[in-house]
PDB file of N, CA, C and O in Angstrom:
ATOM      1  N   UNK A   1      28.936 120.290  62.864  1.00  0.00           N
ATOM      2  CA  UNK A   1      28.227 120.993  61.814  1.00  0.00           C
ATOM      3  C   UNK A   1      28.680 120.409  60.475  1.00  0.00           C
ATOM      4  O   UNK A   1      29.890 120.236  60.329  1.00  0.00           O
ATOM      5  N   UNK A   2      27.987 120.141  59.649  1.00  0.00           N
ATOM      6  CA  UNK A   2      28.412 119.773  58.004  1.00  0.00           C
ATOM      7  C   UNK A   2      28.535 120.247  57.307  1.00  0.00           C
ATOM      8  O   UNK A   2      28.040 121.374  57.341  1.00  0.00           O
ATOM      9  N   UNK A   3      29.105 119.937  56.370  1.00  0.00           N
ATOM     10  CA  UNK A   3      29.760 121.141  55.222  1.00  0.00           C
ATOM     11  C   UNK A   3      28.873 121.526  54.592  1.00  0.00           C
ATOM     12  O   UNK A   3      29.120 122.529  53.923  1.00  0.00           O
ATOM     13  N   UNK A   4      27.834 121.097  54.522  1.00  0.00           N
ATOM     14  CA  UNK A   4      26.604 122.000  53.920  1.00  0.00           C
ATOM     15  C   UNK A   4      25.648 123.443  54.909  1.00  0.00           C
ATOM     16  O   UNK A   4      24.998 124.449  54.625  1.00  0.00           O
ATOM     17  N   UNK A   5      26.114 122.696  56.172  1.00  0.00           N
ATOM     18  CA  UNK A   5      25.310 123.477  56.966  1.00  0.00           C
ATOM     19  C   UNK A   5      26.768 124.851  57.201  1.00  0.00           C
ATOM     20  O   UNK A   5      26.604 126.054  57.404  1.00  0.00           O
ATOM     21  N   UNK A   6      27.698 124.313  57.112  1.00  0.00           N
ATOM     22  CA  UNK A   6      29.161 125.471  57.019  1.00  0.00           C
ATOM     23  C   UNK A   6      28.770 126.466  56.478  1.00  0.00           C
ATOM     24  O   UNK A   6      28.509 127.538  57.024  1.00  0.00           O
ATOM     25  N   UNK A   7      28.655 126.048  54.722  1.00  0.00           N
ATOM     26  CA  UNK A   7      28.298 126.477  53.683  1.00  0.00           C
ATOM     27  C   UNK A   7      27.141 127.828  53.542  1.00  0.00           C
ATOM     28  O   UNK A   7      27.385 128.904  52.997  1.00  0.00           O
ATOM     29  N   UNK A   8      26.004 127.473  54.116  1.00  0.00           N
ATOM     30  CA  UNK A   8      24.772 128.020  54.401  1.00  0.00           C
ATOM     31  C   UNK A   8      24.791 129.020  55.003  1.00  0.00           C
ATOM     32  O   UNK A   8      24.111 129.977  54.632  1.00  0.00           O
ATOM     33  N   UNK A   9      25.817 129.088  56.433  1.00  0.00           N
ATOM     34  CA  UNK A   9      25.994 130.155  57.465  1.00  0.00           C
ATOM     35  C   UNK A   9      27.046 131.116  56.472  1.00  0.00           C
ATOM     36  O   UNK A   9      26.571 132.234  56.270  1.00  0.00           O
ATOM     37  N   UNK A  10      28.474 130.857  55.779  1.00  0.00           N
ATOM     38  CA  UNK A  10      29.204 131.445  55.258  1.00  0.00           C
ATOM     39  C   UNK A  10      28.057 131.936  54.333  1.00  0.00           C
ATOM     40  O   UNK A  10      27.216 132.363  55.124  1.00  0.00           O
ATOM     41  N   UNK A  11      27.611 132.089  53.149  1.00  0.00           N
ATOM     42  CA  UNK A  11      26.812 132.571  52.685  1.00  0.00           C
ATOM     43  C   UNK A  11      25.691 133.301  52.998  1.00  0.00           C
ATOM     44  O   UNK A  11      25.146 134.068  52.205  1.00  0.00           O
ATOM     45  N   UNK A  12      25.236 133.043  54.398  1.00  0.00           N
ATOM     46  CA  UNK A  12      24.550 134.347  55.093  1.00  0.00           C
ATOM     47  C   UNK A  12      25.476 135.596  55.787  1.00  0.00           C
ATOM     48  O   UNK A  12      25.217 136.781  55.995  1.00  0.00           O
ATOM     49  N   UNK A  13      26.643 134.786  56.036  1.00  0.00           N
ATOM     50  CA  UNK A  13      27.083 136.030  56.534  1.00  0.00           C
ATOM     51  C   UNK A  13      27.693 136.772  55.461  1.00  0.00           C
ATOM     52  O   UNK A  13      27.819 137.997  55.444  1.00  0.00           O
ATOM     53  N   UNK A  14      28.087 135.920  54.513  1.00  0.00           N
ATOM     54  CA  UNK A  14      28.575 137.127  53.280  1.00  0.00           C
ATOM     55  C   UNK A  14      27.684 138.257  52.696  1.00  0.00           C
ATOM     56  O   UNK A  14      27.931 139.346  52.178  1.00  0.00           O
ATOM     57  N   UNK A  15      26.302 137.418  53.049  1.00  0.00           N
ATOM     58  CA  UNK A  15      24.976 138.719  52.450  1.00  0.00           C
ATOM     59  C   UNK A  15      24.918 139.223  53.585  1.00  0.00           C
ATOM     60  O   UNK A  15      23.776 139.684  53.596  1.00  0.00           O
ATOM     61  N   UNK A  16      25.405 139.469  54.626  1.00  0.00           N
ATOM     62  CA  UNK A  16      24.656 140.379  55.655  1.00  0.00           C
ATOM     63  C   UNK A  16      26.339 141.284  55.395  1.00  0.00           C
ATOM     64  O   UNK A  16      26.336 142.463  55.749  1.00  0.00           O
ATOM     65  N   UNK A  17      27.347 140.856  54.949  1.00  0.00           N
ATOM     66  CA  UNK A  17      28.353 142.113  55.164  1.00  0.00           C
ATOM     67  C   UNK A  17      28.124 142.508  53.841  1.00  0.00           C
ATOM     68  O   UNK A  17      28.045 143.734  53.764  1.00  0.00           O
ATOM     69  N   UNK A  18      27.975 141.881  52.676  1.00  0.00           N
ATOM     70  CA  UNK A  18      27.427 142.830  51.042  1.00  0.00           C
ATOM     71  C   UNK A  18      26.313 143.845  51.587  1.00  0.00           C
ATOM     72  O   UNK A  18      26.827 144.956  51.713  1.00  0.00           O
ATOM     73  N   UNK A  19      25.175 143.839  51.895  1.00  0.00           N
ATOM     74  CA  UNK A  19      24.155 144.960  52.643  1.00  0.00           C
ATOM     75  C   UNK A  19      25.290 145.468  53.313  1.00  0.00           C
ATOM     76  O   UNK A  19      25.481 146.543  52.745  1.00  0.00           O
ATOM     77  N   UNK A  20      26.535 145.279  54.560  1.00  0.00           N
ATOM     78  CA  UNK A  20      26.743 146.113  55.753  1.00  0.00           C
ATOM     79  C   UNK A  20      27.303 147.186  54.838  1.00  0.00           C
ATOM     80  O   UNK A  20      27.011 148.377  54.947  1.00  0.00           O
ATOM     81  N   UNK A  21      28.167 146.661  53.885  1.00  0.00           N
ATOM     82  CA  UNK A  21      29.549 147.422  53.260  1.00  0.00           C
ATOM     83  C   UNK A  21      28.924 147.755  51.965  1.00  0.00           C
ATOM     84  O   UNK A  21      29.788 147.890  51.099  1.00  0.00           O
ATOM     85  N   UNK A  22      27.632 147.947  51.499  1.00  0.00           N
ATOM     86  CA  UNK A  22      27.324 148.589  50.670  1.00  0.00           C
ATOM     87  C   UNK A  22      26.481 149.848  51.307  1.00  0.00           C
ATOM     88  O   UNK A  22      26.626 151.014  50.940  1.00  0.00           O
ATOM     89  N   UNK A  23      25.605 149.420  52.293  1.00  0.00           N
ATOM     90  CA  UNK A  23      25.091 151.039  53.420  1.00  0.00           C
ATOM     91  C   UNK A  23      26.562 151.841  53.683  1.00  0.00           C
ATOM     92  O   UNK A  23      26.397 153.060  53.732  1.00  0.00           O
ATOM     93  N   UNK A  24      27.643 151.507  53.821  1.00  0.00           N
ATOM     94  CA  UNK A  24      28.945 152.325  54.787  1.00  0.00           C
ATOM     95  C   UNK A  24      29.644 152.917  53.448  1.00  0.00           C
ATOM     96  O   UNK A  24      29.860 154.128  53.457  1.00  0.00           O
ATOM     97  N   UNK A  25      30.047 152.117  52.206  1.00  0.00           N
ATOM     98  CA  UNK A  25      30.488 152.722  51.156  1.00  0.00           C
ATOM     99  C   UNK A  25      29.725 152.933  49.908  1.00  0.00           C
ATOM    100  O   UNK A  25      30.268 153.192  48.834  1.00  0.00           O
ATOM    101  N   UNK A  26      28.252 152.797  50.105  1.00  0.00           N
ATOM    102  CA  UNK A  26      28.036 152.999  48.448  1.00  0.00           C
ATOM    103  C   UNK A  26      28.056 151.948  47.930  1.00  0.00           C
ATOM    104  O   UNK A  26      29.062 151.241  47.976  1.00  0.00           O
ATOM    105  N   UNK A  27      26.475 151.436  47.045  1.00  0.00           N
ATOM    106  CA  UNK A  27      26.278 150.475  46.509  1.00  0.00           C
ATOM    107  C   UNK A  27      27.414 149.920  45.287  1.00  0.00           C
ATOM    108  O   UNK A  27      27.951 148.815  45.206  1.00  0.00           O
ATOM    109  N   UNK A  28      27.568 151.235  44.301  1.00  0.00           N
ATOM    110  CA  UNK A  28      28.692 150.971  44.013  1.00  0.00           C
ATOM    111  C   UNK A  28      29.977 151.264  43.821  1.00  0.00           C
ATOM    112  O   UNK A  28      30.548 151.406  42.739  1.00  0.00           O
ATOM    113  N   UNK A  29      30.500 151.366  45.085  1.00  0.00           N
ATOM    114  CA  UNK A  29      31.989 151.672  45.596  1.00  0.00           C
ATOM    115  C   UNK A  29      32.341 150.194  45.029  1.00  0.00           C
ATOM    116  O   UNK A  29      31.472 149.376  44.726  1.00  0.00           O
ATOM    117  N   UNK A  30      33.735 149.964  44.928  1.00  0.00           N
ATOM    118  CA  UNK A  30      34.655 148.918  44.672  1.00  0.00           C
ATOM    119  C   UNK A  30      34.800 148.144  45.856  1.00  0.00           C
ATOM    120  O   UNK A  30      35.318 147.037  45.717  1.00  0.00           O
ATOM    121  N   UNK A  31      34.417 148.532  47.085  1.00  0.00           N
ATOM    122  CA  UNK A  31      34.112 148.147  48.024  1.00  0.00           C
ATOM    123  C   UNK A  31      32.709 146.748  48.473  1.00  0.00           C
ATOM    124  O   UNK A  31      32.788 145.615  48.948  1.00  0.00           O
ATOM    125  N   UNK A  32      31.574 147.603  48.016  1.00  0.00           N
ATOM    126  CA  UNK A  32      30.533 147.042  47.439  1.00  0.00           C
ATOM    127  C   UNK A  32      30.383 145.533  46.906  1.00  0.00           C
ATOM    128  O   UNK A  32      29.807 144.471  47.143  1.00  0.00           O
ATOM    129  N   UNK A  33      31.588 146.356  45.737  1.00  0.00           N
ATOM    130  CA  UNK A  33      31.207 145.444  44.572  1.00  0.00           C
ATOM    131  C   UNK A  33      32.215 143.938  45.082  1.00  0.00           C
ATOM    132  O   UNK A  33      31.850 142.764  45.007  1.00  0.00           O
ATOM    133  N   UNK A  34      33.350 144.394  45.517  1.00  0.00           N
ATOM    134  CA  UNK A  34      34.029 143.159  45.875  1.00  0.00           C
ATOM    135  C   UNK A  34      32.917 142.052  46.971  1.00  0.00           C
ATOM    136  O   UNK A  34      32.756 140.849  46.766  1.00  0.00           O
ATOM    137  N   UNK A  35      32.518 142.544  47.674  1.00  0.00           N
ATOM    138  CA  UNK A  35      32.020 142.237  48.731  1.00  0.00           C
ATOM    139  C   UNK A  35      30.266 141.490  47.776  1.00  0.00           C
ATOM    140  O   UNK A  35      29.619 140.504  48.131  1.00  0.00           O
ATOM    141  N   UNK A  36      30.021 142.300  46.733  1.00  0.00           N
ATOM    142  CA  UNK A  36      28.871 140.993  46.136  1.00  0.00           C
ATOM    143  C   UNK A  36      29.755 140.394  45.482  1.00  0.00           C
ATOM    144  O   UNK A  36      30.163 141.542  45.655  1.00  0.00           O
ATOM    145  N   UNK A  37      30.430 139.845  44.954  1.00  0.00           N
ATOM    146  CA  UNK A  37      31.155 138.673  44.153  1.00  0.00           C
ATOM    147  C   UNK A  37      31.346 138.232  44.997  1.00  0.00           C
ATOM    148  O   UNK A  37      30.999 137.066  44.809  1.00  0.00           O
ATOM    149  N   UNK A  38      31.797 138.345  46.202  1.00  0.00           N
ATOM    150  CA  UNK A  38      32.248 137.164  47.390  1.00  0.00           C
ATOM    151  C   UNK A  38      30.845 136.637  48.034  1.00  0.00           C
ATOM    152  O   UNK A  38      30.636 135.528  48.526  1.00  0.00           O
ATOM    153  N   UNK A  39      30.110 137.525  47.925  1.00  0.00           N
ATOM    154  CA  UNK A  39      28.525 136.909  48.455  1.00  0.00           C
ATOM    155  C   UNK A  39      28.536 135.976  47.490  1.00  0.00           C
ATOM    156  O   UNK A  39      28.922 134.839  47.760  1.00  0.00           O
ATOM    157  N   UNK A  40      27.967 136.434  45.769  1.00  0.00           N
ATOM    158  CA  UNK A  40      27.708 134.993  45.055  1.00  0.00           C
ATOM    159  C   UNK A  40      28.730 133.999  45.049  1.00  0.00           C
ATOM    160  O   UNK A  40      28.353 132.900  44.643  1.00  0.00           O
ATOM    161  N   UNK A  41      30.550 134.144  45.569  1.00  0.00           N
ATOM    162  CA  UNK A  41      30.732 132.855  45.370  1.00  0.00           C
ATOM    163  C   UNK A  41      30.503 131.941  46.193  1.00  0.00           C
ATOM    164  O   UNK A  41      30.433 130.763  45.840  1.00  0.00           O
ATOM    165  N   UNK A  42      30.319 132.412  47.659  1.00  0.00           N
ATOM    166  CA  UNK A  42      29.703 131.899  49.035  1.00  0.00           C
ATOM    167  C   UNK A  42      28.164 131.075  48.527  1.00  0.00           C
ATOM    168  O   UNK A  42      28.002 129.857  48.614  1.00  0.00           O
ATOM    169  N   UNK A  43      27.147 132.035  48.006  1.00  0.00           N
ATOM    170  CA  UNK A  43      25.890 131.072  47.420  1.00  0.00           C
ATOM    171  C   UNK A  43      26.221 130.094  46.650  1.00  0.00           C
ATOM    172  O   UNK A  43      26.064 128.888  46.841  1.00  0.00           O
ATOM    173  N   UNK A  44      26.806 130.780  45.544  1.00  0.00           N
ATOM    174  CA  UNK A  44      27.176 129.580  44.324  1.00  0.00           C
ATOM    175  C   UNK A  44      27.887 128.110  44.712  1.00  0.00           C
ATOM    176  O   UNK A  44      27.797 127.225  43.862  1.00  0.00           O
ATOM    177  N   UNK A  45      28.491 127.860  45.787  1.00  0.00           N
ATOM    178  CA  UNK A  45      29.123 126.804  46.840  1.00  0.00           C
ATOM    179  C   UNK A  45      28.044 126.407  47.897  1.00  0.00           C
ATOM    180  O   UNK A  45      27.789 125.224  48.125  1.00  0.00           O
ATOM    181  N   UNK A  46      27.507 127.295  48.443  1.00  0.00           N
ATOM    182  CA  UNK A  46      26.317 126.389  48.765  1.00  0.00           C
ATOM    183  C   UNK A  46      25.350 125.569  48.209  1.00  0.00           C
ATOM    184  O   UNK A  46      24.773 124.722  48.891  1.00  0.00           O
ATOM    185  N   UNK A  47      25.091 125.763  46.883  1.00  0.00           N
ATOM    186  CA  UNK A  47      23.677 125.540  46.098  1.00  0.00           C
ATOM    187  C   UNK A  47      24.617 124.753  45.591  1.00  0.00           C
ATOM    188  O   UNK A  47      23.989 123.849  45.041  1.00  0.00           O
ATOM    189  N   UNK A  48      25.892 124.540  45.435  1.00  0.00           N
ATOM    190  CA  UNK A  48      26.356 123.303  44.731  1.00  0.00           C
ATOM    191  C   UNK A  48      26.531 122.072  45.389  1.00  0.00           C
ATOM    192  O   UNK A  48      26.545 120.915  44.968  1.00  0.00           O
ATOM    193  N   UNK A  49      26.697 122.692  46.810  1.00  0.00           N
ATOM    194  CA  UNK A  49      26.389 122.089  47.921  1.00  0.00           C
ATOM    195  C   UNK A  49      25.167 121.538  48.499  1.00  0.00           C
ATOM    196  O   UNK A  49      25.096 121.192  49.679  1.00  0.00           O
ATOM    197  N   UNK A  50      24.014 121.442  47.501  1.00  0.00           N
ATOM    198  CA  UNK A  50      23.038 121.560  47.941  1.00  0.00           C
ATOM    199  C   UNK A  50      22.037 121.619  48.750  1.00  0.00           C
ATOM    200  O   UNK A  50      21.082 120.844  48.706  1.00  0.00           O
ATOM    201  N   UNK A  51      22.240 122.976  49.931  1.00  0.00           N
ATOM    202  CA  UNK A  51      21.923 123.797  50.462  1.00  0.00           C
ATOM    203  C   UNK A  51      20.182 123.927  50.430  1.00  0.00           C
ATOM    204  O   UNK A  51      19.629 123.611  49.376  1.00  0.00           O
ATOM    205  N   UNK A  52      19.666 124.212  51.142  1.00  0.00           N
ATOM    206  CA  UNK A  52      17.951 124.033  50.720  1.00  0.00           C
ATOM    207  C   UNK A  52      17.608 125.047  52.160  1.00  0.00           C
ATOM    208  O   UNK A  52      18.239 125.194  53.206  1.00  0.00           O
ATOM    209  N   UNK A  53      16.234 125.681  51.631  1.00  0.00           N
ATOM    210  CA  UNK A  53      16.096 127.007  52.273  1.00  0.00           C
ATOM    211  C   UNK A  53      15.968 126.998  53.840  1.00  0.00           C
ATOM    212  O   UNK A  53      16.199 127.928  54.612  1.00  0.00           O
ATOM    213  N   UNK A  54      15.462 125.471  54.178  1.00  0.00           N
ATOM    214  CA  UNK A  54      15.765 125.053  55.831  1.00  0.00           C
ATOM    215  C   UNK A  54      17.468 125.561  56.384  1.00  0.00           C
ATOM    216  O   UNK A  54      17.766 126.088  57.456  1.00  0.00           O
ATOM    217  N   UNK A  55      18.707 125.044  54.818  1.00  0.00           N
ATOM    218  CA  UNK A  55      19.694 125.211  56.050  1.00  0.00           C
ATOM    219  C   UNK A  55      20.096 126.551  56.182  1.00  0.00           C
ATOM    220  O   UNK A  55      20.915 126.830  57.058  1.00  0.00           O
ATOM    221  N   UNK A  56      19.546 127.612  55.285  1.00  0.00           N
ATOM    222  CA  UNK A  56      19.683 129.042  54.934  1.00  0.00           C
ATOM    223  C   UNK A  56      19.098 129.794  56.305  1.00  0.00           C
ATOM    224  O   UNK A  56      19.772 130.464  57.087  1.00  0.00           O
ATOM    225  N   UNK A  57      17.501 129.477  56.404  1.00  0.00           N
ATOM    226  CA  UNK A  57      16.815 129.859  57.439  1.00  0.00           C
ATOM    227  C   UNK A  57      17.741 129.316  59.108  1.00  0.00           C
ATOM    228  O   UNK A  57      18.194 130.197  59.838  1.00  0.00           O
ATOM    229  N   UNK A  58      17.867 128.032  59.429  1.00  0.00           N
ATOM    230  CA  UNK A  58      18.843 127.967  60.339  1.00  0.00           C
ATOM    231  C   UNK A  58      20.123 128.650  61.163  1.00  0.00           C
ATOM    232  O   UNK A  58      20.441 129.048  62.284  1.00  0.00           O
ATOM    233  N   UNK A  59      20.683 128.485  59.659  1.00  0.00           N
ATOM    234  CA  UNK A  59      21.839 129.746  59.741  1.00  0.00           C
ATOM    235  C   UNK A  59      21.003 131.514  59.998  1.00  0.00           C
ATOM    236  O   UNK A  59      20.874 132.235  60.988  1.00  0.00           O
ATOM    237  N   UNK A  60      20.719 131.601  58.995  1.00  0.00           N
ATOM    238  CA  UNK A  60      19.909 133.002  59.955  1.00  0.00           C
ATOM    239  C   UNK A  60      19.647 132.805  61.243  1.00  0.00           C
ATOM    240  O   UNK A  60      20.393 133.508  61.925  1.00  0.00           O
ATOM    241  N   UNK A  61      19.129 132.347  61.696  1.00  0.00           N
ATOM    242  CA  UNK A  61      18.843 132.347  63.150  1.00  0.00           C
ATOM    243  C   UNK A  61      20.048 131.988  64.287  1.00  0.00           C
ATOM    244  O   UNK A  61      19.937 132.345  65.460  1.00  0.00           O
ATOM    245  N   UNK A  62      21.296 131.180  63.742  1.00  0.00           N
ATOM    246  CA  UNK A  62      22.364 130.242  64.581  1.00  0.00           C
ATOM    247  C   UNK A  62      22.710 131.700  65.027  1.00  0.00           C
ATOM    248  O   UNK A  62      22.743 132.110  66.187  1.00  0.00           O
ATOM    249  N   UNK A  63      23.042 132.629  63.509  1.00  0.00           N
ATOM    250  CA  UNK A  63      24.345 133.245  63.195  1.00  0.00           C
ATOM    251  C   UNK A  63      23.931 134.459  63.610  1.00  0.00           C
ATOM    252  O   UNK A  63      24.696 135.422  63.560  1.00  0.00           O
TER     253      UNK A  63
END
């Protein structure tokens, strides 16, 4: 797997636990909120990575 395609999956799974752990504590619990800053820094490393919506969609489906 390549570090872009790494990249792509870490960043989906960080948005699927920002949604998990914002349904369980509250959009904005401190909980929440940690959990979106770690989503955007996961995107923000992909897209610098340049990441393109094929390897996003992939990862959805691998992961």
């Amino acid at each position: 797997m390549t570090s872009r395609k790494q990249l792509a999956a870490l960043a989906v799974q960080a948005g699927r636990d920002m949604v998990r752990i914002g349904t369980e504590h509250g959009i904005e619990s401190d909980h929440a909120r940690h959990a979106a800053a770690l989503a955007d820094r996961a995107l923000t490393a992909a897209e610098n990575a340049g990441c393109t919506p094929d390897d996003y969609a992939h990862a959805r489906r691998a992961h």
